[in-house]
C-alpha positions as CSV (number, residue, x, y, z in Angstrom):
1,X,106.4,94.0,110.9
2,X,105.6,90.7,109.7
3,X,103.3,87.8,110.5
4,X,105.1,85.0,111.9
5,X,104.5,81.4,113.4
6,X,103.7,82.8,117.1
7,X,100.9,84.8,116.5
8,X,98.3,82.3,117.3
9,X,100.0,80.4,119.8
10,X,96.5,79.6,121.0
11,X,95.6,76.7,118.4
12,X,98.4,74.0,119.1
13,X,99.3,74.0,115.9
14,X,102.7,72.5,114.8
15,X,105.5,74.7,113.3
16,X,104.8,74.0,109.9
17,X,101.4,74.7,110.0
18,X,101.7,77.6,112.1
19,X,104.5,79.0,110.2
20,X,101.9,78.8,106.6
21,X,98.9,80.0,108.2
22,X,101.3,83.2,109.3
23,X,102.4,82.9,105.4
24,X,98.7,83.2,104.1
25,X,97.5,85.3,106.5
26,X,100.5,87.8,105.9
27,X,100.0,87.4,102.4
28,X,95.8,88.2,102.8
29,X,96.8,91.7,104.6
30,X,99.4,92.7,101.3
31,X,96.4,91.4,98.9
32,X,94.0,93.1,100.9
33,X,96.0,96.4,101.2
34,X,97.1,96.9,97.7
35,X,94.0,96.0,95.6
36,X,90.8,95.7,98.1
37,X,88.5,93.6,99.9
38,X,86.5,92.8,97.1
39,X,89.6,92.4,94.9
40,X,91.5,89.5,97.1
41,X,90.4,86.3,96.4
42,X,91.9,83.0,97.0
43,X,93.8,82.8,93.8
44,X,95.1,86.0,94.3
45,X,96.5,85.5,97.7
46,X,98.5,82.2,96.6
47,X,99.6,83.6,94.0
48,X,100.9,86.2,96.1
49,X,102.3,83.7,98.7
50,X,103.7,81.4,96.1
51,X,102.0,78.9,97.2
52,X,101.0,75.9,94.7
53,X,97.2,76.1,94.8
54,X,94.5,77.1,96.9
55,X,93.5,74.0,98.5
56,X,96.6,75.2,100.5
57,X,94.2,78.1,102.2
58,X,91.4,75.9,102.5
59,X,93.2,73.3,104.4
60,X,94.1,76.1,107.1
61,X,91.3,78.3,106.9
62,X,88.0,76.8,105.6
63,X,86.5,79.8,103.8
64,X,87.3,83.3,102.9
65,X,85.4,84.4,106.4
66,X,87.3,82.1,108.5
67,X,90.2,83.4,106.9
68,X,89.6,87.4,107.4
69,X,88.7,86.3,110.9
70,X,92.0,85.2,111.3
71,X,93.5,87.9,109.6
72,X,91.8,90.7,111.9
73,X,92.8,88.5,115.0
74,X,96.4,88.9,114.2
75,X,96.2,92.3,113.2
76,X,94.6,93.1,116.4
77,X,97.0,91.2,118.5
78,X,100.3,92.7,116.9
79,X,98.7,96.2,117.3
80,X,98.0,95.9,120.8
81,X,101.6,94.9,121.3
82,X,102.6,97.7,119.1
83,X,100.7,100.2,121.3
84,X,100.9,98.7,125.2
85,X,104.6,99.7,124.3
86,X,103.2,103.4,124.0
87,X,100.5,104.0,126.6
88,X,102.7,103.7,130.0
89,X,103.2,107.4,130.6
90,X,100.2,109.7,131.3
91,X,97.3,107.9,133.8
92,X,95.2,110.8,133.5
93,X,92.2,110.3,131.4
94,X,93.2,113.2,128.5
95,X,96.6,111.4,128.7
96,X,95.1,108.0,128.1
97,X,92.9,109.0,125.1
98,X,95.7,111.7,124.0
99,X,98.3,108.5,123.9
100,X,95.4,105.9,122.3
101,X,95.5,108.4,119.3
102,X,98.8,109.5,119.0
103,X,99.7,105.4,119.1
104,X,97.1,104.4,116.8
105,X,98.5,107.5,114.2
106,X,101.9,105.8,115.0
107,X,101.0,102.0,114.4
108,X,98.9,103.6,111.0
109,X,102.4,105.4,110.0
110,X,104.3,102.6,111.0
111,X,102.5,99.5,109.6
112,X,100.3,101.4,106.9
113,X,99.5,98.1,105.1
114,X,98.3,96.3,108.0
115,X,95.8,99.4,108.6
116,X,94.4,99.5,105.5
117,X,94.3,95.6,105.7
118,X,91.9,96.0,108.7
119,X,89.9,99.1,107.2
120,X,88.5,97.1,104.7
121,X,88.3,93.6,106.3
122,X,85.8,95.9,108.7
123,X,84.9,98.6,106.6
124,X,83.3,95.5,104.3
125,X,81.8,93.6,107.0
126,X,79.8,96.4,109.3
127,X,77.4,97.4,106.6
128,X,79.2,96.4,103.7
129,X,77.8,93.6,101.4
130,X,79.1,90.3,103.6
131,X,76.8,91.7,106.1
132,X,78.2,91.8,110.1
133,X,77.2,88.2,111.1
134,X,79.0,86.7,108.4
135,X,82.7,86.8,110.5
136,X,81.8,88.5,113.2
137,X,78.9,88.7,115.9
138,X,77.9,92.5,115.8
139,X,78.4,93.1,119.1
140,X,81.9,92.1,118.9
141,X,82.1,94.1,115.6
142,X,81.4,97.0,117.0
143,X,83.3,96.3,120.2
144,X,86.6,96.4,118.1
145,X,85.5,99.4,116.3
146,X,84.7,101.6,119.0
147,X,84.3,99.7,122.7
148,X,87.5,100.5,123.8
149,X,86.9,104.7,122.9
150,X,83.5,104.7,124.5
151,X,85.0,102.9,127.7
152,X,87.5,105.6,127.7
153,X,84.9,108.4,127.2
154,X,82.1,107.1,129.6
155,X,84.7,106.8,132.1
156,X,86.4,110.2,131.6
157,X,83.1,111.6,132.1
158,X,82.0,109.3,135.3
159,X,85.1,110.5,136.9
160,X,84.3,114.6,135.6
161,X,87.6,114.6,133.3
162,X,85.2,115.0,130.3
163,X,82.7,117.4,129.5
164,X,79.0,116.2,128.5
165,X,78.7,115.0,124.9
166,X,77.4,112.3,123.3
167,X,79.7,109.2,123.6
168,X,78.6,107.4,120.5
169,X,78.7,110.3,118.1
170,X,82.1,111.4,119.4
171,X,83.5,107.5,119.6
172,X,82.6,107.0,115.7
173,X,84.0,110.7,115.3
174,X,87.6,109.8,116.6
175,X,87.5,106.5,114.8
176,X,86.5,107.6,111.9
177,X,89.5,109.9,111.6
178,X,91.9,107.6,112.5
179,X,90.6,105.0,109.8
180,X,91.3,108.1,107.1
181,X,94.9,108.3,107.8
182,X,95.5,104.9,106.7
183,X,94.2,105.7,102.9
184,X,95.4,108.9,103.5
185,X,99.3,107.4,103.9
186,X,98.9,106.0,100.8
187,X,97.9,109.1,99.0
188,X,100.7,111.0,100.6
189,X,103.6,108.9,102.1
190,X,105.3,112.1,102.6
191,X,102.5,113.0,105.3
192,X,104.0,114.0,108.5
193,X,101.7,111.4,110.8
194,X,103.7,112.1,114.1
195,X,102.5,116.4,113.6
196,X,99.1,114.5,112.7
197,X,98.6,112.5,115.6
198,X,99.2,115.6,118.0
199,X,97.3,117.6,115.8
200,X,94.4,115.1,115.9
201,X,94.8,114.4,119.9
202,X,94.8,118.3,120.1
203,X,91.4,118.1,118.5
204,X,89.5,115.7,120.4
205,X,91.3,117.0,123.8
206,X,89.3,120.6,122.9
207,X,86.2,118.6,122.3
208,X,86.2,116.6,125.3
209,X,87.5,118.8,127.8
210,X,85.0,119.6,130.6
């Protein structure tokens, strides 16, 4: 998978400039992946791109948190594309969390770099050192963290396909041990995610089941 000039059809940009902010921002998530947050700085990332200075990413992207804004924005977007393809079978609220995992282990497998990429972009910002309000609003940190788990849960339990626990704790639970597999991937390419992902969705089915 690779960044390209339709990712952010959204800003009216023209081709060329559309087609080098997908070249830095492609170039941030392999920075990002291989040596760190704290490791990829501007002169890094050109040098990465081969691009000729880095007024080039300060023309596009005005600062290094306007920049990993973008870079989670695309993220985002390509792995909700990756995983709509997935989550059309089961309706029933253990299928829909049961598919969410398995399709986030696949995506993690898949696309490990852009994983780890988003791992540390977050990781860094929600109660790392930049501090949450730097990029993003916390509300809307914590929204792509976890929202979209605790919708699932609250609902599941609304509707009695969930037994009582406590939303937050088992939310950050299930993220939390998605996030590992990304660093995990790296340790061990050889890992087999797809026995993972059923082994993990076997998990949280037993701990939410009514």
């Amino acid at each position: 998978m690779q960044v390209n000039e339709g990712s952010q059809p959204e800003l009216g940009l023209s081709v060329t400039e559309a087609a080098r902010r997908a070249q830095i921002i492609q170039a941030t998530i392999e920075v990002i992946a291989r040596l760190g947050f704290a490791k990829a700085s501007f002169a890094r990332i050109v040098e990465h791109a081969g691009l000729s200075s880095t007024r080039m990413i300060s023309y596009h992207f005005g600062s290094k948190e306007e920049l990993m804004s973008a870079t989670i924005g695309t993220i985002t977007q390509l792995k909700d594309e990756f995983m709509t393809e997935r989550l059309a079978g089961d309706r029933t609220r253990a299928g829909m969390l049961r598919g969410f995992i398995e399709s986030e282990v696949a995506f993690a497998a898949a696309h490990p770099e852009f994983q780890r990429a988003m791992n540390e972009i977050l990781g860094q910002v929600w109660g790392g050192e930049e501090g949450g309000g730097h990029m993003f609003h916390e509300a809307v940190l914590r929204d792509m963290r976890v929202g979209r788990i605790e919708r699932q849960l609250r609902q599941g339990q609304a509707e009695g396909a969930f037994g009582e626990f406590d939303v937050e704790v088992m939310a950050l639970s299930i993220r939390q041990a998605l996030d590992g597999l990304a660093d995990r991937l790296v340790r061990e390419p050889e890992l087999d995610a797809e026995r993972y992902g059923r082994e993990l969705a076997n998990l949280f089915e037993k701990a939410t089941s009514p």
